[in-house]
Backbone bond lengths (Angstrom), bond angles and torsions (degrees), N, CA, C in turn:
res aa  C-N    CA-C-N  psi(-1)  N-CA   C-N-CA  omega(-1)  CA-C   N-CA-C  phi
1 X - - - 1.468 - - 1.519 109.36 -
2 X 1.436 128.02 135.30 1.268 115.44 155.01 1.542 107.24 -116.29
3 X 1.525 107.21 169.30 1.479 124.32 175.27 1.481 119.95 -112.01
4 X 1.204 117.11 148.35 1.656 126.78 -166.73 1.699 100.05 -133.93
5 X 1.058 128.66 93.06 1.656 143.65 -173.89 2.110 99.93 -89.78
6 X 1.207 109.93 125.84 1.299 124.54 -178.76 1.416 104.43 -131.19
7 X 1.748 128.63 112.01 0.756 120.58 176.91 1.378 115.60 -110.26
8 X 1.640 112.64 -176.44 1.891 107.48 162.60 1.889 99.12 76.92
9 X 0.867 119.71 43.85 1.676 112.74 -166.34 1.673 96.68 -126.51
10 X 1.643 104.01 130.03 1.523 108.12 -167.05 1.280 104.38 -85.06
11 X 1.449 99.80 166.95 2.007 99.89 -172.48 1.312 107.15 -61.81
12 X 2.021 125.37 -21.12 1.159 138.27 176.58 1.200 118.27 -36.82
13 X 1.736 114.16 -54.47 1.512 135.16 -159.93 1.458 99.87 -109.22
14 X 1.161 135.16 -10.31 1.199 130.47 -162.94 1.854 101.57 -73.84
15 X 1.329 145.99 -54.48 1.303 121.94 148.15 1.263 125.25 -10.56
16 X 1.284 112.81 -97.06 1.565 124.19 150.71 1.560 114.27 25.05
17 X 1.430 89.88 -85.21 1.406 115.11 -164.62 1.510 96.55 -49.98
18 X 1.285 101.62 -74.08 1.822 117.63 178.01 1.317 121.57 -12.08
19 X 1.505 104.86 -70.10 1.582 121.48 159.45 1.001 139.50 -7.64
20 X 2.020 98.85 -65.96 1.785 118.46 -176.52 1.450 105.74 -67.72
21 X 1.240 124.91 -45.62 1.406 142.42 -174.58 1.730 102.71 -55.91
22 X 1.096 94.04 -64.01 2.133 104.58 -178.23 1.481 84.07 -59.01
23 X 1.436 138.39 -82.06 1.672 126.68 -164.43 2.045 117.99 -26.49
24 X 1.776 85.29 -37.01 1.652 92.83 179.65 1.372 116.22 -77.42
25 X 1.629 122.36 2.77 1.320 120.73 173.70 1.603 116.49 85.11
26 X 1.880 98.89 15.15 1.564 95.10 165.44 1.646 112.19 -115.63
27 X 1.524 75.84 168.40 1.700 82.43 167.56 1.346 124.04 -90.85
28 X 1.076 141.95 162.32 1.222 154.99 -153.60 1.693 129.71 -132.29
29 X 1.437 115.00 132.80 1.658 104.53 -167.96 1.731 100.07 -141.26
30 X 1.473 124.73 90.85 0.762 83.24 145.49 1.515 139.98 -174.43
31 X 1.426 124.68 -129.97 1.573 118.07 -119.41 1.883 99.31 -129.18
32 X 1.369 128.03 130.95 1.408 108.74 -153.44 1.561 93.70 -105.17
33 X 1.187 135.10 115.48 1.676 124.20 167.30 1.439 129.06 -71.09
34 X 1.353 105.51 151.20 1.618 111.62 -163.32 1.630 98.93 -34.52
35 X 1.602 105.62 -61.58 1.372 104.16 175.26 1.330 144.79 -49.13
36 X 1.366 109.59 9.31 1.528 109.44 169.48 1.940 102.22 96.86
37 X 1.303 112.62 -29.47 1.190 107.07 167.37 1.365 108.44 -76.48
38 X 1.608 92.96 178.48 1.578 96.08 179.05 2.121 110.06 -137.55
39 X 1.335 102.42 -179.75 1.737 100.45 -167.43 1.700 97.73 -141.95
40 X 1.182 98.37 115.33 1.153 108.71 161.01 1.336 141.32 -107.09
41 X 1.586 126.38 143.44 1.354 143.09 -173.41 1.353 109.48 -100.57
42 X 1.507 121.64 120.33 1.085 128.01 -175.77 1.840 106.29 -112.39
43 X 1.065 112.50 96.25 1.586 116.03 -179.55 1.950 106.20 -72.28
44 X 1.461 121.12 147.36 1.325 120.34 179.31 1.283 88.14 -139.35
45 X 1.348 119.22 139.49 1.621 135.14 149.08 1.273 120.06 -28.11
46 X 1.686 101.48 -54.27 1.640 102.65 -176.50 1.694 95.86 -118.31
47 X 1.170 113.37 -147.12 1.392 140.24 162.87 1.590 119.14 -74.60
48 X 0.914 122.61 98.81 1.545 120.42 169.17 1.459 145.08 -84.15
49 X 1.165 122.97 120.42 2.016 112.44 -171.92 2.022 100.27 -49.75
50 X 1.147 110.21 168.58 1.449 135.34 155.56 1.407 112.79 -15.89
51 X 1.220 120.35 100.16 1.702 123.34 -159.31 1.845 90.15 -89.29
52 X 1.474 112.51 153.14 1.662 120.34 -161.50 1.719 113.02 -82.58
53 X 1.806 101.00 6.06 1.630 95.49 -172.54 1.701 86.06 -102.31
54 X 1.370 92.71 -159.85 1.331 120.46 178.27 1.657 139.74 158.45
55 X 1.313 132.87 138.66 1.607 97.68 -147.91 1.695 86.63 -113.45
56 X 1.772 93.51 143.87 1.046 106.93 -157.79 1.722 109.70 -74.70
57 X 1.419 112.60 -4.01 1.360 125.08 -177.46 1.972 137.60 -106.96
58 X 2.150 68.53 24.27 1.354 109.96 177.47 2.028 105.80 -67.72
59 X 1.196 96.91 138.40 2.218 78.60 166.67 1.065 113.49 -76.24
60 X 1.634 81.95 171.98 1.618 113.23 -167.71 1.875 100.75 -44.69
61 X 1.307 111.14 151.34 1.627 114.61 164.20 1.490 99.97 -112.67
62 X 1.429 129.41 144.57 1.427 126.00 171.53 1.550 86.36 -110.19
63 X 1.396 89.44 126.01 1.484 111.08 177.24 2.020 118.79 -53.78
64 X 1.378 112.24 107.91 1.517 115.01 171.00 1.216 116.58 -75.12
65 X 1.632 119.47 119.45 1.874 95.76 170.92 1.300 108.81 -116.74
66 X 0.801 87.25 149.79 1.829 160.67 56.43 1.692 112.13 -137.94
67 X 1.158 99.43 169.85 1.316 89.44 175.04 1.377 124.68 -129.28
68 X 1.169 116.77 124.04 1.610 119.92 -174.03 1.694 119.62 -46.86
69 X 1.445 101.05 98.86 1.732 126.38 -146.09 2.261 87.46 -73.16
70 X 1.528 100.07 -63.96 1.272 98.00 -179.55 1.524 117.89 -39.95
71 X 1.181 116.12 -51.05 1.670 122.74 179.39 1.615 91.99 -64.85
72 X 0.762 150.95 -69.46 1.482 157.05 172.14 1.873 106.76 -18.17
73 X 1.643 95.61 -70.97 1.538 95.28 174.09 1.692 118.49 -63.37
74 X 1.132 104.58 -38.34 1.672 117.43 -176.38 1.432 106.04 -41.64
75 X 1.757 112.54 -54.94 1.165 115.69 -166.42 1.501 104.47 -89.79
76 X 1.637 137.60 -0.99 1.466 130.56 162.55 1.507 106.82 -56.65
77 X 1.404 95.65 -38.49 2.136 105.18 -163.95 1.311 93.87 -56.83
78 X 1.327 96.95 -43.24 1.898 93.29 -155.59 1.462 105.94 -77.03
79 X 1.565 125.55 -12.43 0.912 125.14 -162.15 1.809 103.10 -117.64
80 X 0.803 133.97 -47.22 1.831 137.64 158.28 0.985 108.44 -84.67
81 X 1.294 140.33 -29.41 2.205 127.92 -175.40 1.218 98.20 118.88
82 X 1.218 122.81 169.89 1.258 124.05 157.63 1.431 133.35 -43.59
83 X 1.599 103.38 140.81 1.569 104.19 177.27 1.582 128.99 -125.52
84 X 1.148 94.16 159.44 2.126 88.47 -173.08 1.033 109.97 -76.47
85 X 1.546 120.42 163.04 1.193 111.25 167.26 1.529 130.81 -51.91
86 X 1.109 107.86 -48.28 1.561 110.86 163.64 1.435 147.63 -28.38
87 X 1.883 91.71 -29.10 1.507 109.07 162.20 1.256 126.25 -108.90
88 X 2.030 112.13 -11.31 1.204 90.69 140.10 1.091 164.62 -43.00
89 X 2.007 100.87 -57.99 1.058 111.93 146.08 1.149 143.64 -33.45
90 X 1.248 110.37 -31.18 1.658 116.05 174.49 1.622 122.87 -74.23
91 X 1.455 114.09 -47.39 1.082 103.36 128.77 1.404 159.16 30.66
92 X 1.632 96.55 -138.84 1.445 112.39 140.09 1.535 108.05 -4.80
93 X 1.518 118.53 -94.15 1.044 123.48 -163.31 2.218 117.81 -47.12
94 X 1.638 92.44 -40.89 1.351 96.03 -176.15 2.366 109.70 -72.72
95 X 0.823 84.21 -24.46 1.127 89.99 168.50 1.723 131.35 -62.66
96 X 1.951 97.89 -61.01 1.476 114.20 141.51 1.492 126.10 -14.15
97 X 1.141 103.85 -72.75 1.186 112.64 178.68 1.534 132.52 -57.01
98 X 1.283 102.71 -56.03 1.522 113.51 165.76 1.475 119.64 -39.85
99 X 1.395 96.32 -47.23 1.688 108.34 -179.06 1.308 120.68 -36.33
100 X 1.757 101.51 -42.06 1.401 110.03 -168.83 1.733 98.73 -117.29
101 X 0.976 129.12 39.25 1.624 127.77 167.93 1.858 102.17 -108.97
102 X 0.995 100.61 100.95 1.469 118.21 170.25 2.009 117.75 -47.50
103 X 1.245 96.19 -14.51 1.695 103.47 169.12 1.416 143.94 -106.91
104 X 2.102 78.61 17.38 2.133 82.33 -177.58 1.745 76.94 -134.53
105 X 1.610 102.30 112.93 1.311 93.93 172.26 1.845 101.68 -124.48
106 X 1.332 108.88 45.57 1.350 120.83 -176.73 1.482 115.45 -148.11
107 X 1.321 114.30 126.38 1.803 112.92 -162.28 1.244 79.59 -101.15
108 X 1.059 148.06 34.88 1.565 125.88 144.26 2.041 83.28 -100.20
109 X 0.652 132.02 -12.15 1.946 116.07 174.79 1.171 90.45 -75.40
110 X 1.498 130.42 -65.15 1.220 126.73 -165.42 1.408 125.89 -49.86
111 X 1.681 103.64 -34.36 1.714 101.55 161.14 1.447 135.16 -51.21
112 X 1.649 68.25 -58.64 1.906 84.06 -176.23 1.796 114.12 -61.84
113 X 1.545 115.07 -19.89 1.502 101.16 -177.73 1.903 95.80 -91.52
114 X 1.284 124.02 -40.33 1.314 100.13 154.93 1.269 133.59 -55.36
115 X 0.842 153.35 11.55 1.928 146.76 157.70 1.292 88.54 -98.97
116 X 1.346 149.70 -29.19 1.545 143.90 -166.23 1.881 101.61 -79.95
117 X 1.336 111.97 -21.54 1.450 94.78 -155.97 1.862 82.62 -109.28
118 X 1.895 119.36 -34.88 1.320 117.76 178.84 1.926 86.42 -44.45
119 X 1.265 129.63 -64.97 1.601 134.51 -153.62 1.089 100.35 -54.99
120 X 1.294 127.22 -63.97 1.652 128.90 -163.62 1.633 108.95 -79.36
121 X 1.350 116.27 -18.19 1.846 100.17 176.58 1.378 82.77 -103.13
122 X 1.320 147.39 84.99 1.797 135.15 153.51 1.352 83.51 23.44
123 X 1.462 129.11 91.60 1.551 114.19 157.04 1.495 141.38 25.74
124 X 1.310 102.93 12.41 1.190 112.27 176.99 1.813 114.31 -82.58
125 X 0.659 123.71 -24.77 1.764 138.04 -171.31 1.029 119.03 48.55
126 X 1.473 114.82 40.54 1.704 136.46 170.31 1.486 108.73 -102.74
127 X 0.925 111.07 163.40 1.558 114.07 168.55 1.431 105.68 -82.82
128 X 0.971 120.93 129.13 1.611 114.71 165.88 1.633 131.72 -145.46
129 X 1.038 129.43 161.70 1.531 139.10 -173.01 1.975 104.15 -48.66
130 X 1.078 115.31 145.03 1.279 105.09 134.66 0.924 120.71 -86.44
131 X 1.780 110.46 163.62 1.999 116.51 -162.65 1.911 89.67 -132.99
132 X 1.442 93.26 155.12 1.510 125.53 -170.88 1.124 69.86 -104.17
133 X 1.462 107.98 160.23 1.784 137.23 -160.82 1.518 94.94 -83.27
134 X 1.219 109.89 150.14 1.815 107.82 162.37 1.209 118.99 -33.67
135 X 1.288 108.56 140.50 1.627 117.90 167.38 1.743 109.91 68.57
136 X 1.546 113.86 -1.45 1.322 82.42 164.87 1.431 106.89 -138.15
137 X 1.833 117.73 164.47 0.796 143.87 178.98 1.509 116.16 -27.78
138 X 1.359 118.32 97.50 1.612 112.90 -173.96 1.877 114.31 -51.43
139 X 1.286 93.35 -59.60 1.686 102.83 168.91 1.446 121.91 -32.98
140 X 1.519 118.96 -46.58 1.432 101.71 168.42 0.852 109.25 -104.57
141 X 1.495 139.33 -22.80 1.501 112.39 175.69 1.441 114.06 -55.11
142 X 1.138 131.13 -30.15 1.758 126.05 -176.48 1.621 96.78 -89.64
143 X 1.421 127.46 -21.58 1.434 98.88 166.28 1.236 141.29 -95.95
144 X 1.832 92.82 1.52 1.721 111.64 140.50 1.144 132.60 -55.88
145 X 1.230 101.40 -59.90 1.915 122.92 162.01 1.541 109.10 -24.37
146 X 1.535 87.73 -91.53 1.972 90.55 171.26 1.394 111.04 -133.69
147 X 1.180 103.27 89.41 1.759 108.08 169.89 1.611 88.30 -93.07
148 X 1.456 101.85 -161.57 1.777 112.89 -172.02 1.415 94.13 -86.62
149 X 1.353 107.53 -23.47 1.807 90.08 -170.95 1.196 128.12 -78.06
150 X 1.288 131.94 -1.03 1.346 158.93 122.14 1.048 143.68 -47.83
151 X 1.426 124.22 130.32 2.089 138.23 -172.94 1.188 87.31 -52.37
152 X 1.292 148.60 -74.26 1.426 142.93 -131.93 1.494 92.50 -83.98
153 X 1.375 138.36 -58.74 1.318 145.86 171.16 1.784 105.49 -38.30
154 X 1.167 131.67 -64.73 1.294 129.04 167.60 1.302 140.77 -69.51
155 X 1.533 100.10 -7.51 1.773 123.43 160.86 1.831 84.09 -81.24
156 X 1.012 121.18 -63.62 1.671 111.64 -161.66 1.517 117.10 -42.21
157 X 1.373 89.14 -41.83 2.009 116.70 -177.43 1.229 108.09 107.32
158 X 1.492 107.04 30.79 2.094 100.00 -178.97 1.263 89.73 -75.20
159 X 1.060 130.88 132.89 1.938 146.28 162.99 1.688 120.42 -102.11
160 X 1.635 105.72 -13.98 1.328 97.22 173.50 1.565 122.21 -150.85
161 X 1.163 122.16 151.54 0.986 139.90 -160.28 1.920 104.80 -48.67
162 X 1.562 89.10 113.96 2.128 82.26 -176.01 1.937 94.54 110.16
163 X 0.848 119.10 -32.72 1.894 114.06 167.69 1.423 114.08 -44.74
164 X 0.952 118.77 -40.42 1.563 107.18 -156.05 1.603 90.69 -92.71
165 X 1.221 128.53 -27.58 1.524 123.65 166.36 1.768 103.46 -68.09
166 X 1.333 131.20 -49.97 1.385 144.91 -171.80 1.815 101.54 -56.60
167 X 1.403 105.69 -59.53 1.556 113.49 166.30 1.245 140.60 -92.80
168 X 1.539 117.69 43.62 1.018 121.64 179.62 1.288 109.79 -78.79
169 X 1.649 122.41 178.70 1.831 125.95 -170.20 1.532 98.74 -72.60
170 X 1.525 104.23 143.03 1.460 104.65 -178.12 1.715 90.46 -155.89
171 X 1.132 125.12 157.99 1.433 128.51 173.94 1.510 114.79 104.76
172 X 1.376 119.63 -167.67 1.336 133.21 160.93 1.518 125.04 -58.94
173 X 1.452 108.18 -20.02 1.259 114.89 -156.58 1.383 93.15 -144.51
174 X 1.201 142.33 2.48 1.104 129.31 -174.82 1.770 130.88 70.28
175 X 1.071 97.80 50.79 1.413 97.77 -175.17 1.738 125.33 -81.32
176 X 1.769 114.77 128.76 0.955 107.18 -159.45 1.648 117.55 -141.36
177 X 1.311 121.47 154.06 1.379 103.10 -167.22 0.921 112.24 90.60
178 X 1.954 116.82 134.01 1.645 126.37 174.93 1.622 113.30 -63.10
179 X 1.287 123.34 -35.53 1.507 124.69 171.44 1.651 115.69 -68.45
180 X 1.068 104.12 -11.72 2.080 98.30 158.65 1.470 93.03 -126.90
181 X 0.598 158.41 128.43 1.401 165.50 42.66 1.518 95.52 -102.03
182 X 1.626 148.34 -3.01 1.102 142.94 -165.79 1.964 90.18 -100.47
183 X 1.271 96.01 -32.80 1.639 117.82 -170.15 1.434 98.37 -66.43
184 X 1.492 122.01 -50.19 1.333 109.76 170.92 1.329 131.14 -107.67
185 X 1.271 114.70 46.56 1.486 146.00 177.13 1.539 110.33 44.92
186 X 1.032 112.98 50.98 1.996 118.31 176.15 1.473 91.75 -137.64
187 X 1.859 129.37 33.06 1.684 106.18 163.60 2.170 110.83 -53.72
188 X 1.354 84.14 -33.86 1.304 95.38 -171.03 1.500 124.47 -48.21
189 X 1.537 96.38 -35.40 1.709 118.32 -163.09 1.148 98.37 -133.44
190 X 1.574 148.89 67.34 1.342 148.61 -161.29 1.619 94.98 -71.33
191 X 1.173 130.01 -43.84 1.937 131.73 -177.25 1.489 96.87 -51.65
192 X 1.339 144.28 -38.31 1.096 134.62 -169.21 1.343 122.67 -54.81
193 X 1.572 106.13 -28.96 1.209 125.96 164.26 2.117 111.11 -34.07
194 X 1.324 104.84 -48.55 1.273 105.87 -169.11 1.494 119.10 -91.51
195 X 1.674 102.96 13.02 1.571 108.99 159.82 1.557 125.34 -52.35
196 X 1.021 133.29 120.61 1.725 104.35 -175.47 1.366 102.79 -66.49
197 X 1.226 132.27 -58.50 1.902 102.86 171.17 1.407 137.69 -40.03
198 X 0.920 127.85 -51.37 1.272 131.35 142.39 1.819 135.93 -35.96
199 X 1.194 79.26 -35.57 1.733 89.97 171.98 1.180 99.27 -84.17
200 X 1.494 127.30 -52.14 1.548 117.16 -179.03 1.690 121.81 -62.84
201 X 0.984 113.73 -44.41 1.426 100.15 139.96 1.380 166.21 -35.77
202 X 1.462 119.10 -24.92 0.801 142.86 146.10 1.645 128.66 -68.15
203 X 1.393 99.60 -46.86 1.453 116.54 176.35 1.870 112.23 -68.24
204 X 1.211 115.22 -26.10 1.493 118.02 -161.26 1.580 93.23 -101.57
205 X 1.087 111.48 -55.39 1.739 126.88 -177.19 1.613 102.23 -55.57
206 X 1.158 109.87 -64.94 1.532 107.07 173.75 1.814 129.30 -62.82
207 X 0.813 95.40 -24.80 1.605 112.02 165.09 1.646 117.93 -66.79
208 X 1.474 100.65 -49.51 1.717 107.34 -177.61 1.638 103.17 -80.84
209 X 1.094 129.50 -64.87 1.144 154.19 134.02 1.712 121.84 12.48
210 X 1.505 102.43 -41.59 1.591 107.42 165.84 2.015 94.58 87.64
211 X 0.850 123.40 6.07 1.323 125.38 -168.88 1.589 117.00 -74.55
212 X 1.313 108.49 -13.79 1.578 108.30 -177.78 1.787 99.54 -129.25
213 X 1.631 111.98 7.62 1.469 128.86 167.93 1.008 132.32 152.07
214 X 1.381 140.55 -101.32 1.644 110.02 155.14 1.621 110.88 -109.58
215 X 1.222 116.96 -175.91 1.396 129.95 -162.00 1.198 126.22 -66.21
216 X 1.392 145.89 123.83 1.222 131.48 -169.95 1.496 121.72 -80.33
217 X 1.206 116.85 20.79 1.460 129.44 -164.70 1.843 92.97 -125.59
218 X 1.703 110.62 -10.45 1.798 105.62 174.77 1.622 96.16 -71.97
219 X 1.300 126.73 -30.30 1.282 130.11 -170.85 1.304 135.65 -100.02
220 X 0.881 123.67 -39.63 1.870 147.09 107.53 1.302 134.01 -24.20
221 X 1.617 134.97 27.93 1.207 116.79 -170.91 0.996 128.93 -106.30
222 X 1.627 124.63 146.03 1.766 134.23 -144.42 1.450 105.75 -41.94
223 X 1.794 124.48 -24.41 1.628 107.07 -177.67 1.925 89.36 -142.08
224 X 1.470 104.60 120.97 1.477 95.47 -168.24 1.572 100.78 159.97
225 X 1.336 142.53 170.33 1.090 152.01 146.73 1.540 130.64 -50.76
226 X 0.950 139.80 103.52 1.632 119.24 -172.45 1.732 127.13 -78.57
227 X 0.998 93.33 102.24 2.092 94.32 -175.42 1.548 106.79 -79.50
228 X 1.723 92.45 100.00 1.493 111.34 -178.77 1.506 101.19 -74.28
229 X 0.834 124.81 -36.38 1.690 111.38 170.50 1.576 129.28 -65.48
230 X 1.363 96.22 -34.60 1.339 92.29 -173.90 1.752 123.92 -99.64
231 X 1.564 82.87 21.92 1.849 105.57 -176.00 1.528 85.88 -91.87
232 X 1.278 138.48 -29.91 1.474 123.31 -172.97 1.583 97.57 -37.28
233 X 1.645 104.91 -69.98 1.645 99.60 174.05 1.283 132.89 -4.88
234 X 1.064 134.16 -30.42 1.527 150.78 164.68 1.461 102.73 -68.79
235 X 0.923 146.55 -7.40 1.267 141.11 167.70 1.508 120.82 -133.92
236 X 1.195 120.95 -68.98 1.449 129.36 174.45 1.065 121.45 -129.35
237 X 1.360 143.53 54.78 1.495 126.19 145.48 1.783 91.66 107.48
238 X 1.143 90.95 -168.52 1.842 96.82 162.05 1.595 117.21 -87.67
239 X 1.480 121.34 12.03 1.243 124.41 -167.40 1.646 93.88 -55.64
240 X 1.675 112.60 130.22 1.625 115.29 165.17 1.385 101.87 54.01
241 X 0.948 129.34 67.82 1.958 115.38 -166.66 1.760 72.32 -107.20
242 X 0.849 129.47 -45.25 1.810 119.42 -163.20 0.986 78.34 -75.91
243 X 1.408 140.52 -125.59 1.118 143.03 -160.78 1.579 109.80 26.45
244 X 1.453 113.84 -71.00 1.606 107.35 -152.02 1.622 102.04 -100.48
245 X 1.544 110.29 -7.16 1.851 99.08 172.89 1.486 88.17 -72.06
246 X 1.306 152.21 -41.32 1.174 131.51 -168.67 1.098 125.36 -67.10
247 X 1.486 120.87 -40.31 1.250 113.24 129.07 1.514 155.65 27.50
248 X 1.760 97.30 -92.70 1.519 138.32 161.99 1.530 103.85 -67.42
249 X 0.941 130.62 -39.66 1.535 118.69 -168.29 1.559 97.15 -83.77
250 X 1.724 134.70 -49.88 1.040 105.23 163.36 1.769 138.14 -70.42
251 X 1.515 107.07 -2.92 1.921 110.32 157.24 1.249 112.05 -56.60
252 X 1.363 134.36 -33.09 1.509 151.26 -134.98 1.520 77.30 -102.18
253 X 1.333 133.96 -74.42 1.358 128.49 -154.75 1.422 93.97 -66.72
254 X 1.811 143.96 -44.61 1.324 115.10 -151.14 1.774 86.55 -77.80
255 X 1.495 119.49 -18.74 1.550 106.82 -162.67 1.647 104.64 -58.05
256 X 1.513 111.46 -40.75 1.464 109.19 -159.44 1.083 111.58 -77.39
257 X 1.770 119.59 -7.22 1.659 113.83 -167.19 1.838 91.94 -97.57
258 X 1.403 108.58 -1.25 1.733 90.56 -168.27 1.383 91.68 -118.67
259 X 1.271 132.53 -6.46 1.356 130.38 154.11 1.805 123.09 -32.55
260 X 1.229 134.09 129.16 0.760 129.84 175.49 1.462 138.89 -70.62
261 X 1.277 130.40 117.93 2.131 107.30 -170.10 1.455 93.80 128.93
């Protein structure tokens, strides 16, 4: 038998929690803390890979590289289902990268910007277009969206006629508007946006950076608790903020089991 202990878990999630654990075929114990939270014991028959929760008020991890990608993917399968190649690759590559970016030296960043890019590419972990609804005309629906003649279009900084089709969301993160894509020097070449280097760039830089709102390091910081919800802020608003810290808290667990040491 092995055991999987989750602590710091609010009476909110504590169902929740219960659930994923019983779905994994264990039993369950548990335990109420002085503080009103509670800790749970997850018993398994056998040995189990990287279970999909994780508490976000775990410490800081200083990122080891590289990181053992197979154990990494192994435990996505087990933890989202199977995946295509396409999001392996994506992946792979986003992972790659991180390895060697000298400005995320915390796998709770690394979570939280993976659940941001699984959310914003439909889980695909490509860079990709935003899409105008079926059946209609992409060109005007986004220059309805944000042409100039529009608050959101003139909050963006589209100024001319054909912008809000020219700057529509494109990337990891959705980048939109002539004043960010001008911000990361492709007004010229708005598709560049959907380079994955370039997209990852944008997405990581603007995230730390405060560039799409405030900083992902106000919520995340090197000695402290990490507020996976309220890191959405770093990108959009509270849009889905539950949604994708849950997310992040299970990135956080496959990060630490494929971590090296």
């Amino acid at each position: 038998m092995s055991q999987f202990t989750l602590k710091d878990i609010p009476a909110s999630e504590l169902d929740e929690v219960i659930r994923d654990f019983e779905s994994e075929g264990a039993t369950t114990q548990t335990i109420r803390q002085d503080d009103g939270r509670f800790t749970v014991v997850a018993t398994f028959p056998e040995p189990r890979p990287a279970m999909a929760r994780a508490t976000a008020a775990a410490p800081a991890a200083e990122v080891r590289r590289p990181m053992d990608h197979e154990a990494f993917l192994s435990g996505y399968r087990q933890v989202f289902g199977n995946a295509t190649q396409p999001q392996v690759d994506g992946l792979d590559f986003l992972l790659s990268r991180m390895e060697r970016d000298p400005e995320l030296e915390d796998l709770r960043e690394w979570a939280y910007i993976l659940a941001t890019v699984k959310w914003e590419t439909a889980h695909t972990f490509q860079p990709i277009d935003e899409r105008a609804p079926r059946g209609m005309d992409p060109d005007l629906f986004f220059e309805g969206r944000y042409g100039p003649q529009t608050r959101v279009g003139q909050r963006l900084g589209n100024a001319r006629p054909g912008d809000g089709a020219r700057y529509h969301g494109r990337g990891y993160v959705q980048l939109t508007g002539r004043h960010n894509y001008t911000a990361f020097g492709i007004a010229d070449r708005p598709e560049a946006a959907l380079e994955p280097e370039r997209a990852y760039e944008i997405l990581v830089r603007g995230m730390l950076r405060g560039r799409f709102g405030r900083r992902l390091n106000d919520f995340i910081p090197p000695r402290g608790v990490a507020d996976y919800e309220g890191a959405r802020r770093s990108v959009n608003g509270t849009d889905h903020a539950g949604d994708i810290a849950k997310i992040a808290l299970r990135f956080e667990t496959l990060l630490r089991a494929a971590a090296p040491g």
